[in-house]
N, C-alpha and C positions, 0 to 999 in steps of 0.2 A: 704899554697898551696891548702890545701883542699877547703878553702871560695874560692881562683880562680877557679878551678874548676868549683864549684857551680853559682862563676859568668857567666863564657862560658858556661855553660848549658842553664842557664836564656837566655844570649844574642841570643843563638843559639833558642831556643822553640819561644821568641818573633820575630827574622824573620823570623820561621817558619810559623807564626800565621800571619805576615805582606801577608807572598806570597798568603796562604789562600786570607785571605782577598780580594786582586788582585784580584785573580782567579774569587772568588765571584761578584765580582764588572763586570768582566768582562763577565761571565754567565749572571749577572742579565739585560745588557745591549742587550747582543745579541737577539734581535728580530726575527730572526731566528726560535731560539729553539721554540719546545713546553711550555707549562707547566710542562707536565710528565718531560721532557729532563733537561729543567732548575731545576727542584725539584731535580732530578734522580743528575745530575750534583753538583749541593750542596752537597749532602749528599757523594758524592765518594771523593771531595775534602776534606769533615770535615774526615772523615775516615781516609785519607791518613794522613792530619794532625795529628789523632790522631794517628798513626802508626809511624809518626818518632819523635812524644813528646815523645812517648813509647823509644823507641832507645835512645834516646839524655841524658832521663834519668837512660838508665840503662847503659850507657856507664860513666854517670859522676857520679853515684855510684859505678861502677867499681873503677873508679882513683879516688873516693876519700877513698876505702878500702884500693886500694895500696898505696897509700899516708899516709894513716894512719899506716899500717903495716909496713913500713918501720923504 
């Protein structure tokens, strides 16, 4: 139980990093933006991503403690 765990972590960080991506593809497209804008823009997107990598892993190290403590 604990390796699924560890798998739904994994599956979840990778489309998290997929929608990144998106985002990114989709900033780098909009002609629009500045430079400042599109730079500024990247960087808030990798943030956030790296804000719910953060979460995704402390939650499947959560349940894989109580999985183990059990």
């Amino acid at each position: 139980m604990a390796k699924d765990a560890q798998k739904y972590g994994e599956e979840a960080k990778v489309a998290i990093r997929n929608i990144r991506r998106d985002a990114n593809d989709a900033t780098k497209k909009n002609k629009e933006l500045t430079e400042d804008d599109r730079k500024a823009e990247l960087e808030d997107s990798q943030k956030l991503t790296d804000d719910y990598i953060k979460q995704v892993e402390q939650i499947v190290n959560e349940k894989k403690k109580e999985i183990l403590n059990v």
